[in-house]
N, CA and C atoms as a LAMMPS dump frame, in Angstrom:
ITEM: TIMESTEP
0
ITEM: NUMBER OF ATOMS
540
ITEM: BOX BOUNDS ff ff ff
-5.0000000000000000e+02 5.0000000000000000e+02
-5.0000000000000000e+02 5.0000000000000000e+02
-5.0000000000000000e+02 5.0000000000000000e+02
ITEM: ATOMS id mol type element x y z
1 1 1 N -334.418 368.516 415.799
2 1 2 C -334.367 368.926 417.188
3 1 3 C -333.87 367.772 418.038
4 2 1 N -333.023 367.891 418.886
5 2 2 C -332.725 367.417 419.955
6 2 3 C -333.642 366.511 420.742
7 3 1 N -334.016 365.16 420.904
8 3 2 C -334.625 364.426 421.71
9 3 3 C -334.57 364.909 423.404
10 4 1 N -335.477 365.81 423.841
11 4 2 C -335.588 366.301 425.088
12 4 3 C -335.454 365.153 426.525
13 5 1 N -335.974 363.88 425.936
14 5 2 C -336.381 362.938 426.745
15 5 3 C -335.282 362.321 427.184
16 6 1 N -333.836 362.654 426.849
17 6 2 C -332.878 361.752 426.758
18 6 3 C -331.706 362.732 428.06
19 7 1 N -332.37 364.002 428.129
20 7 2 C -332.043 365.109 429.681
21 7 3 C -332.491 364.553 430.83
22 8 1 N -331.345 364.586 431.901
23 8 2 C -332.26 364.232 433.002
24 8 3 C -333.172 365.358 433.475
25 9 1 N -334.428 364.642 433.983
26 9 2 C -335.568 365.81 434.356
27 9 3 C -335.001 366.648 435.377
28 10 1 N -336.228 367.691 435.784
29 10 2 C -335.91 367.981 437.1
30 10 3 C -335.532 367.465 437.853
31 11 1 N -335.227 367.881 439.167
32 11 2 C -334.813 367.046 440.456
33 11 3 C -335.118 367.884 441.671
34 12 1 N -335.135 367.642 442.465
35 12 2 C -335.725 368.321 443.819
36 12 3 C -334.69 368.854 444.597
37 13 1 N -333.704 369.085 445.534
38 13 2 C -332.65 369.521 446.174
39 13 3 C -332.335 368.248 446.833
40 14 1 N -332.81 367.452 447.071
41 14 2 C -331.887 366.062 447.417
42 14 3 C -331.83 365.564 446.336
43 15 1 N -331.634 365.876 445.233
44 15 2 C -331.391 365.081 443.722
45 15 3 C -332.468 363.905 443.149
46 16 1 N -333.56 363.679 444.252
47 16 2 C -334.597 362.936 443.751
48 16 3 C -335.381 363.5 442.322
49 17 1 N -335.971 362.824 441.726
50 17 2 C -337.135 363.176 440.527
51 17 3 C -338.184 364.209 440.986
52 18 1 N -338.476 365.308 440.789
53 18 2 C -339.5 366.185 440.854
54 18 3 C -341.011 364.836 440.715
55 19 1 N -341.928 364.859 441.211
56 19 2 C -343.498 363.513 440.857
57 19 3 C -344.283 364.893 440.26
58 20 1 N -344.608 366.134 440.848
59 20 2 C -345.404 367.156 440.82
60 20 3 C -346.412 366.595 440.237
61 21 1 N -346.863 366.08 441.444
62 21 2 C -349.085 365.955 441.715
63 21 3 C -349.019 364.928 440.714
64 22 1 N -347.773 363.571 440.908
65 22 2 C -348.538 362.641 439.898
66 22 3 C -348.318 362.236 438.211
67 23 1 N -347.99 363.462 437.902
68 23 2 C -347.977 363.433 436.122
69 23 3 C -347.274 362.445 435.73
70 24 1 N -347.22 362.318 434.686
71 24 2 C -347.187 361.652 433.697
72 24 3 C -345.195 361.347 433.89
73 25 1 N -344.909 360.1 433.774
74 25 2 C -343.469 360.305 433.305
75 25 3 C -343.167 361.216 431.878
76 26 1 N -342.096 362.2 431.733
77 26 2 C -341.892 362.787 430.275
78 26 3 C -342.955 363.992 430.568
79 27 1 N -344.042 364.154 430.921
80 27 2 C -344.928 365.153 430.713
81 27 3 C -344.264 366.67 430.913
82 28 1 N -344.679 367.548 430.741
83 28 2 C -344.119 368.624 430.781
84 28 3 C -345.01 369.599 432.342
85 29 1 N -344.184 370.561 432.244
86 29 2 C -344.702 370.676 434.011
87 29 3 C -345.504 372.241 433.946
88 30 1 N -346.915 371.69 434.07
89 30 2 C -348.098 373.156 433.873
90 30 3 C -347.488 374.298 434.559
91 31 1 N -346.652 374.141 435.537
92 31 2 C -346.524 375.687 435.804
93 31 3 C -345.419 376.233 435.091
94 32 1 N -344.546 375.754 434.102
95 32 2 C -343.657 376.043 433.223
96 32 3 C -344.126 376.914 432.054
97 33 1 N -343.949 377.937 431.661
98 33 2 C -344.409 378.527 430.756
99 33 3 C -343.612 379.315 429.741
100 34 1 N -343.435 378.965 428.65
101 34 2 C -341.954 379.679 427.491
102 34 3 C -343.262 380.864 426.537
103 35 1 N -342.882 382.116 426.672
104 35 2 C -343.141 382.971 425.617
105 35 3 C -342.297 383.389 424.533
106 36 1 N -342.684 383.121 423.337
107 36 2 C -342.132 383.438 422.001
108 36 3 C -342.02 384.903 421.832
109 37 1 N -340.335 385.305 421.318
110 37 2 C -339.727 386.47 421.402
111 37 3 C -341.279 387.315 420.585
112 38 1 N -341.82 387.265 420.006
113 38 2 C -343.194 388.35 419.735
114 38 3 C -343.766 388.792 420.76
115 39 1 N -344.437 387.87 421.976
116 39 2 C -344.725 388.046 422.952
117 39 3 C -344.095 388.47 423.743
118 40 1 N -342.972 388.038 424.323
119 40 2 C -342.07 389.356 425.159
120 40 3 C -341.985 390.63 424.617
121 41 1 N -341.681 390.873 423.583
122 41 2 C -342.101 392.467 422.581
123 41 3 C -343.239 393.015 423.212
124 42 1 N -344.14 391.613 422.981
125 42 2 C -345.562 392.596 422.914
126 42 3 C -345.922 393.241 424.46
127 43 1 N -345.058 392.407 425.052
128 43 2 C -345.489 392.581 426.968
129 43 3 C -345.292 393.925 426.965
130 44 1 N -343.976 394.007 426.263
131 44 2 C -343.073 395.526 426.835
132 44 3 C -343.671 396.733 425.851
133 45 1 N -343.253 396.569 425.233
134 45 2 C -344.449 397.686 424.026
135 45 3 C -345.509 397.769 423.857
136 46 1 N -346.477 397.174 423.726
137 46 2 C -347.673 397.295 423.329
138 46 3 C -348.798 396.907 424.21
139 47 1 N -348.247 396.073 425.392
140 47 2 C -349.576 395.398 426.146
141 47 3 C -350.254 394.186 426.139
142 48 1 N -351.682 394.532 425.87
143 48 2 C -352.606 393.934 425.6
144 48 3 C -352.879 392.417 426.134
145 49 1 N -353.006 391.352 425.509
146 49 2 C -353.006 390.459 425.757
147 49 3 C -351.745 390.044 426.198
148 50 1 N -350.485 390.514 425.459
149 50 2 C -349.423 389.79 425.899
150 50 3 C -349.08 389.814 427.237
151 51 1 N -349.463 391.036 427.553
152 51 2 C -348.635 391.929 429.038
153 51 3 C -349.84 390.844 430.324
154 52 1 N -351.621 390.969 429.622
155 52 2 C -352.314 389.918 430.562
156 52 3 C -351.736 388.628 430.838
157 53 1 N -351.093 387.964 429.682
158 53 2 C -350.895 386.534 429.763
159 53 3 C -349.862 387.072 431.061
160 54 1 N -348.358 387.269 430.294
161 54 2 C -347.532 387.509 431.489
162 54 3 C -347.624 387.771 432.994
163 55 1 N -348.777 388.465 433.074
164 55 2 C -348.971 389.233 434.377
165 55 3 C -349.455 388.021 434.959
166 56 1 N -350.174 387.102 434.223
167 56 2 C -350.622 385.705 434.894
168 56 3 C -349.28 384.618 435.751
169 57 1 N -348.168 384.527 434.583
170 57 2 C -347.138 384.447 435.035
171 57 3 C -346.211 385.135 436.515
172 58 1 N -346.37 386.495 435.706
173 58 2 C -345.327 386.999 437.169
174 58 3 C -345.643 387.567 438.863
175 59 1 N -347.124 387.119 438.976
176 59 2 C -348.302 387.427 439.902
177 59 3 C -348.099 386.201 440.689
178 60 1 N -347.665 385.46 439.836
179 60 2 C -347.247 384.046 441.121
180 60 3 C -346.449 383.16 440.997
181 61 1 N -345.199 383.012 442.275
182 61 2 C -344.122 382.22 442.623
183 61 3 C -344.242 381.306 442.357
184 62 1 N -345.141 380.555 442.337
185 62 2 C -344.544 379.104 441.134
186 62 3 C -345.317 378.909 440.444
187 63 1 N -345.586 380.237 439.246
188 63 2 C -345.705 379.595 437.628
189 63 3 C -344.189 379.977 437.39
190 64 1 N -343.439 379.727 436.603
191 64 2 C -342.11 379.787 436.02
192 64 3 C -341.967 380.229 434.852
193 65 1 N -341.15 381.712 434.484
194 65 2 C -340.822 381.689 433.055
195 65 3 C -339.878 381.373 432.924
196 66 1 N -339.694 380.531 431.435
197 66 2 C -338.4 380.114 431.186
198 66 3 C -338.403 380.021 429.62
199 67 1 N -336.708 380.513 429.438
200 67 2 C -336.004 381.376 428.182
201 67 3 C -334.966 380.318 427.968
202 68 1 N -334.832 380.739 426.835
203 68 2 C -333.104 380.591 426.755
204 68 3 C -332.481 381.781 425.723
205 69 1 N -330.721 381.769 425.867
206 69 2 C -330.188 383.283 425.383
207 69 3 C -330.619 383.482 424.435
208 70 1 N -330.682 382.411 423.313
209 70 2 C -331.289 382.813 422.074
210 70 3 C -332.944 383.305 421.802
211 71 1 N -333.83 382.644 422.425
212 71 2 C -335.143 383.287 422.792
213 71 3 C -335.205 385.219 423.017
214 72 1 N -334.063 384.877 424.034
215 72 2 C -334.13 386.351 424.735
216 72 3 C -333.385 387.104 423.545
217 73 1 N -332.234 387.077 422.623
218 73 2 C -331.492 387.654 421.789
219 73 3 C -332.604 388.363 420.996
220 74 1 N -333.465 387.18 420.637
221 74 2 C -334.36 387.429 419.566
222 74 3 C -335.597 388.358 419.984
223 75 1 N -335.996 388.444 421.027
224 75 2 C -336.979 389.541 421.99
225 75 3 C -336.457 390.922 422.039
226 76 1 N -335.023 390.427 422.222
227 76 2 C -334.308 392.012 422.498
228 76 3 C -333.916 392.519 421.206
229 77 1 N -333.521 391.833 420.563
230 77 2 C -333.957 392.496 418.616
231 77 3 C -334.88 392.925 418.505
232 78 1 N -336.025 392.376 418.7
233 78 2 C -337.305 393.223 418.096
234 78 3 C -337.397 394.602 419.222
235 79 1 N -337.056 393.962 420.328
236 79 2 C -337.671 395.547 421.288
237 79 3 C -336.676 396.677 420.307
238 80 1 N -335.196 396.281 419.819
239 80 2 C -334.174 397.073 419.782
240 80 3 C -334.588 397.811 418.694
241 81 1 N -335.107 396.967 417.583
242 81 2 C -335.71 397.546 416.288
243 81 3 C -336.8 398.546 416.321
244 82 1 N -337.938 397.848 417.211
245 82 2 C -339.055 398.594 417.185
246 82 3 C -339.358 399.925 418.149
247 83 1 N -338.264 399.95 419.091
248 83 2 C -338.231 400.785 420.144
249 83 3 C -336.727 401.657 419.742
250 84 1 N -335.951 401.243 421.008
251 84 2 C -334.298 401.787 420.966
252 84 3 C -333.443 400.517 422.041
253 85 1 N -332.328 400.853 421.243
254 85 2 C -331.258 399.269 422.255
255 85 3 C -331.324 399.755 423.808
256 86 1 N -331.477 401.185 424.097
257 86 2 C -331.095 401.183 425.607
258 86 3 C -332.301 400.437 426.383
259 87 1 N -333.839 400.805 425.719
260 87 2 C -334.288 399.791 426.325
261 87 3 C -334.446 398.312 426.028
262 88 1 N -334.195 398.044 424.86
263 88 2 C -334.265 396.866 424.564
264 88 3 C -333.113 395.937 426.002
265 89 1 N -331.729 397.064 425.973
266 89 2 C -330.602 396.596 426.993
267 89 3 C -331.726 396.355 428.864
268 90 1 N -332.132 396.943 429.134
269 90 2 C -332.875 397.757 430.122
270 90 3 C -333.776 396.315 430.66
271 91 1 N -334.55 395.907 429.292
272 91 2 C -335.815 394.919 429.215
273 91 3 C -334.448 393.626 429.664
274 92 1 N -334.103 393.212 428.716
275 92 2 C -333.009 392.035 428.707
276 92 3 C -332.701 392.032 430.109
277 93 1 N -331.98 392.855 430.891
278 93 2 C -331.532 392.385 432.448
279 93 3 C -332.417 392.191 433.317
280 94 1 N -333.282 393.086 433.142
281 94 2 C -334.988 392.412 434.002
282 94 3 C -335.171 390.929 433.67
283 95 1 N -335.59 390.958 432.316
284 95 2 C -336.139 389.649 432.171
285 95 3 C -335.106 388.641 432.738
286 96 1 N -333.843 388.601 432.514
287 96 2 C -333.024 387.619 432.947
288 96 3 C -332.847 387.132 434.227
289 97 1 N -333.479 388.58 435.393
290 97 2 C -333.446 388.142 436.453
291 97 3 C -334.89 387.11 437.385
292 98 1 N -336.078 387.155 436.128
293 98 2 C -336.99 386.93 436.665
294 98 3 C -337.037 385.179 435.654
295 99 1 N -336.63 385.332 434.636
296 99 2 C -336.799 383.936 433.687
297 99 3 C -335.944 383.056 434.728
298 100 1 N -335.937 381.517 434.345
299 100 2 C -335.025 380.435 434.31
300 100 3 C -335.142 379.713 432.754
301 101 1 N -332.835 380.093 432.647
302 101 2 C -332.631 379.807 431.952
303 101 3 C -332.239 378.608 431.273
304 102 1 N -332.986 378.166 430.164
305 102 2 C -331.912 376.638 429.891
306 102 3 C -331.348 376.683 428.637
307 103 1 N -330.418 376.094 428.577
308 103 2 C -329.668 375.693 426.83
309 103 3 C -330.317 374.735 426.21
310 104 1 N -330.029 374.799 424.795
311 104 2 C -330.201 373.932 424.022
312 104 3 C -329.713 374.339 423.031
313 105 1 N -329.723 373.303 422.054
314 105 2 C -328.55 373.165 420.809
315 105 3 C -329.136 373.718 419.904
316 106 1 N -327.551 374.458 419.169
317 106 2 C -327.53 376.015 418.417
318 106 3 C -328.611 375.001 417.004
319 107 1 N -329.553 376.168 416.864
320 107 2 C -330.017 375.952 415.673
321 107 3 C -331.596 375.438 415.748
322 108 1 N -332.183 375.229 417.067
323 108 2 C -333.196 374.687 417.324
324 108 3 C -334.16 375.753 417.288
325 109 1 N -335.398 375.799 417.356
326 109 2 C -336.069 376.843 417.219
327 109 3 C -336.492 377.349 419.145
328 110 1 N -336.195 378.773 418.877
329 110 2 C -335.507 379.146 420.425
330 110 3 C -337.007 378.945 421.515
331 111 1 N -337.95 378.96 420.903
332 111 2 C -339.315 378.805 421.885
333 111 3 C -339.473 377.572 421.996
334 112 1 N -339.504 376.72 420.972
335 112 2 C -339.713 375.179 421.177
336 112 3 C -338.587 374.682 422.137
337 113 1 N -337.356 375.451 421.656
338 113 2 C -336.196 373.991 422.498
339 113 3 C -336.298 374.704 424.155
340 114 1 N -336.575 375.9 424.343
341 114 2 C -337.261 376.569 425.68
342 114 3 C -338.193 375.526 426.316
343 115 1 N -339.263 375.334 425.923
344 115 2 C -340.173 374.865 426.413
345 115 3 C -339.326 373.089 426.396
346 116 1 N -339.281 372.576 425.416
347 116 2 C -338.324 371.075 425.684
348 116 3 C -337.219 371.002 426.541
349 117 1 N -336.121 371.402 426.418
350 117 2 C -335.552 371.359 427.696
351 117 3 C -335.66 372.331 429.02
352 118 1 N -336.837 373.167 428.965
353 118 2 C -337.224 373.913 430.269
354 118 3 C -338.536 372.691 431.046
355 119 1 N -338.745 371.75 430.415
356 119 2 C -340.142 370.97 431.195
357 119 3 C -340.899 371.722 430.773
358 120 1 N -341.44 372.692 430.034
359 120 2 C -342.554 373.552 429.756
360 120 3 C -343.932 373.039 429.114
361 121 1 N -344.971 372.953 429.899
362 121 2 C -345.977 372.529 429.329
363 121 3 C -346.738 373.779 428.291
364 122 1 N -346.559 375.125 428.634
365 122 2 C -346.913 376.143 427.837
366 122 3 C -346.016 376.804 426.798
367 123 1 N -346.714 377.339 425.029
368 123 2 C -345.794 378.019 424.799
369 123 3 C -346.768 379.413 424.398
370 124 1 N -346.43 380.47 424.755
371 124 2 C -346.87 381.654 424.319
372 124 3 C -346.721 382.268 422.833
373 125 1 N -347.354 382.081 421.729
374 125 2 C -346.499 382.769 420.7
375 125 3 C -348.036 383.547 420.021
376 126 1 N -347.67 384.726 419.05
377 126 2 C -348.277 384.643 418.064
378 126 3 C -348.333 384.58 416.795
379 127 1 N -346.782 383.786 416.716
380 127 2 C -346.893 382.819 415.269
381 127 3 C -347.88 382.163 415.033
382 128 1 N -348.941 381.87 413.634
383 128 2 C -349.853 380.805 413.88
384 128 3 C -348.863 379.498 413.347
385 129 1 N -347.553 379.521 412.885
386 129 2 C -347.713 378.674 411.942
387 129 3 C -346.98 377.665 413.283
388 130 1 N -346.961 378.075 414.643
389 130 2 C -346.429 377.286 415.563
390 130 3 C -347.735 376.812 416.12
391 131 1 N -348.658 377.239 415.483
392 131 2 C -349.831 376.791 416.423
393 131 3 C -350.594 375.625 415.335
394 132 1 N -350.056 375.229 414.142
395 132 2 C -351 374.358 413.417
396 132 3 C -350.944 373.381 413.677
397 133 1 N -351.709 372.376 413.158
398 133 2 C -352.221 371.058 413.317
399 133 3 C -350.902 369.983 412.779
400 134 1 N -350.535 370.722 411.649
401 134 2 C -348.797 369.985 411.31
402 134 3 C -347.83 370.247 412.35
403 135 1 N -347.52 371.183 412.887
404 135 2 C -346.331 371.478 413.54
405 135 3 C -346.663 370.569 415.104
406 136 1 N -347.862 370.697 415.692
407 136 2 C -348.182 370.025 416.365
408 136 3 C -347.701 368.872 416.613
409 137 1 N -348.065 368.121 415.331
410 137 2 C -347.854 366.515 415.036
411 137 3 C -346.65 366.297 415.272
412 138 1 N -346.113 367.346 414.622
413 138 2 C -343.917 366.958 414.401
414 138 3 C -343.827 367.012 416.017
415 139 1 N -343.809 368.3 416.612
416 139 2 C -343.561 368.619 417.773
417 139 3 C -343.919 367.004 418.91
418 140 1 N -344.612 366.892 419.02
419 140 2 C -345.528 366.049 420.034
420 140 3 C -344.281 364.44 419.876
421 141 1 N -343.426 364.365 418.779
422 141 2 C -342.867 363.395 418.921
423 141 3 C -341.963 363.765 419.885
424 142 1 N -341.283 364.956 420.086
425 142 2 C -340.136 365.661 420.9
426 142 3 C -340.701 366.292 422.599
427 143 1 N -341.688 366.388 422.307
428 143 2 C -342.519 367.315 423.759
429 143 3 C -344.058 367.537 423.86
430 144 1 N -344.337 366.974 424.861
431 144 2 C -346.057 367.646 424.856
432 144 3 C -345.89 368.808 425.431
433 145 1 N -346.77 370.092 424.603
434 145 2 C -346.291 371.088 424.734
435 145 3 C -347.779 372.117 423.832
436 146 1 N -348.272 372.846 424.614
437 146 2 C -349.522 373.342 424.267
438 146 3 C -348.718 374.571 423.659
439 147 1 N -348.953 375.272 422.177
440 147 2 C -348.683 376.324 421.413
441 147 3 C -349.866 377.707 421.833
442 148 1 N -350.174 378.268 422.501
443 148 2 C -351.079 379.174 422.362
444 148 3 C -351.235 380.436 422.391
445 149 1 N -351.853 381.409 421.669
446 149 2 C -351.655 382.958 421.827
447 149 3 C -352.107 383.463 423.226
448 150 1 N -351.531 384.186 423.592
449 150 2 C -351.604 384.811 424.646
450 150 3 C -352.638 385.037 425.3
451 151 1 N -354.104 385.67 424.592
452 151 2 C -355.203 385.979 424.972
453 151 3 C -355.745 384.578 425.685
454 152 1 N -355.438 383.673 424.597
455 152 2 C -356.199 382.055 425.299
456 152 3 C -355.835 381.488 426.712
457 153 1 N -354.364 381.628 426.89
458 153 2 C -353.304 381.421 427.829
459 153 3 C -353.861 382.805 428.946
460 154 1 N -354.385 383.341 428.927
461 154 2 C -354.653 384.352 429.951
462 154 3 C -356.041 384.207 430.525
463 155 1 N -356.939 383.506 429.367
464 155 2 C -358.532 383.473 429.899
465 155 3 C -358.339 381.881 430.208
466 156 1 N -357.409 381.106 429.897
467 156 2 C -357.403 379.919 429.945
468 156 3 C -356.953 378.866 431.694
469 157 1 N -355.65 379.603 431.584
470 157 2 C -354.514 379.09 433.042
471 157 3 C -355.515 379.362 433.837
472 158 1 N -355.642 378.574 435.154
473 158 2 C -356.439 378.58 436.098
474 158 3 C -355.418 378.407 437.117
475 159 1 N -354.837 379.739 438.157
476 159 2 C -354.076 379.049 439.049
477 159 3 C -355.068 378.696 440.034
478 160 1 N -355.959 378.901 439.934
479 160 2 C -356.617 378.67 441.467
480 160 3 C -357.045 376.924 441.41
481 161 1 N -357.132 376.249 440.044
482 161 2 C -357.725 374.716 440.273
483 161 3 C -355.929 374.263 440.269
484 162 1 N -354.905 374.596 439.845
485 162 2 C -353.556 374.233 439.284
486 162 3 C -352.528 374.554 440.736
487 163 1 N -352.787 375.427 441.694
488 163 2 C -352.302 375.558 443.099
489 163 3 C -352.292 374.258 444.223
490 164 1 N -353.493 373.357 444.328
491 164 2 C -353.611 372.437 445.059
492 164 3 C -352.631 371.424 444.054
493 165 1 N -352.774 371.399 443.453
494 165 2 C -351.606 369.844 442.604
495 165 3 C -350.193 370.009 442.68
496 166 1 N -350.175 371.628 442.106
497 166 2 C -348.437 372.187 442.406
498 166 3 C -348 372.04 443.745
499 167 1 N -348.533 373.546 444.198
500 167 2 C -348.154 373.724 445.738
501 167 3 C -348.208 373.557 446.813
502 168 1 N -349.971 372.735 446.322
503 168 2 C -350.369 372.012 447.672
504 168 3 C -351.04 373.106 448.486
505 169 1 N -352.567 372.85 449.189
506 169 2 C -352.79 373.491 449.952
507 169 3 C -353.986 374.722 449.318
508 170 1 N -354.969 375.425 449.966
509 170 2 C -355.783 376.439 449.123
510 170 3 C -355.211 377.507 448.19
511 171 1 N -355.673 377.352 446.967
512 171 2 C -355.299 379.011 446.95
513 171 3 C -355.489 380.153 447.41
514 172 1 N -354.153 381.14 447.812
515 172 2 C -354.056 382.205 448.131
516 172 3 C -354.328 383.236 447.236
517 173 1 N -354.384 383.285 446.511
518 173 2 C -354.216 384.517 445.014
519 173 3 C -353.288 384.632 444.881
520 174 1 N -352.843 385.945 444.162
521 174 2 C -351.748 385.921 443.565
522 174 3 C -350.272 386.349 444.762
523 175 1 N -349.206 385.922 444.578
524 175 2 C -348.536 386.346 445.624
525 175 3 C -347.577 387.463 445.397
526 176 1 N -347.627 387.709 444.166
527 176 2 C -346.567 389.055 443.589
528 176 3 C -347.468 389.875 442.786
529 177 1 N -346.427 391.189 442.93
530 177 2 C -346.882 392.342 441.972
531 177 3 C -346.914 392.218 440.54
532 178 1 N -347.414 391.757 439.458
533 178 2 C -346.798 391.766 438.1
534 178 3 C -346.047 392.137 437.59
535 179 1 N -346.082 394.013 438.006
536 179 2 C -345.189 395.094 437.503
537 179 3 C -344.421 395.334 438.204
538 180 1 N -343.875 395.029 439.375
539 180 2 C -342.954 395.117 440.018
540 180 3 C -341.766 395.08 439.945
């Protein structure tokens, strides 16, 4: 994989460095969040936890999802397989309008290099074998970057303590519709 650290970071609209509340130089940015093409499936088909985690996501303007084409290719395969292409087509232009997208180099694994060159401190999957104690280790040389299933990531994210550091100021609740 691609050394993430070697991208320039964010930047703010006068081209300065994003600080957001302090962190860490290199750290990855909590309201960034990459779901693994299973989990986008699962949002749209099936629910459950996946559709909770998400809804955590799309309920408020600055948590951030972020994809890249190959992530999304691979989401819209499974919807295409397990469902039909028109919606799989249908899902794909939604999501594209609500994700931010980044590249990364062909061959990387499409959730990890998401979350590495998106700043992503979260990854949504329910692969376990992205969630072990080995992959961890490898990973952590390239990105700090929390692996977690959806259910955890939904009882877990706290926007209401994570609002004053981001956005500054009390929390409001949520500011969008999920399903909207």
């Amino acid at each position: 994989m691609t050394d993430p650290r070697e991208a320039t970071g964010p930047c703010d609209r006068d081209g300065s460095p994003v600080t957001d509340g302090g962190r860490e130089p290199n750290a990855p940015d909590v309201s960034r969040v990459v779901a693994d093409a299973d989990v986008l499936a699962a949002d749209l088909l099936v629910g459950g936890s996946a559709r909770d985690a998400l809804d955590v996501v799309r309920a408020h303007s600055w948590v951030t999802l972020v994809a890249s084409e190959p992530l999304l290719d691979d989401a819209e395969a499974t919807i295409a397989a397990l469902a039909d292409v028109d919606l799989a087509a249908d899902w794909r232009e939604t999501v594209e309008t609500m994700a931010t997208l980044v590249e990364h180099p062909v061959g990387d694994h499409p959730a990890l290099a998401s979350a590495a060159h998106g700043d992503a401190a979260h990854v949504l999957t329910l692969d376990e074998s992205l969630r072990s104690a080995k992959t961890n280790a490898t990973v952590k040389q390239y990105v700090t970057t929390s692996f977690t299933p959806p259910d955890g990531f939904a009882r877990l994210f706290d926007p209401e303590r994570l609002h004053p550091e981001i956005v500054g100021g009390d929390y409001p609740g949520p500011d969008h519709d999920p399903r909207a």
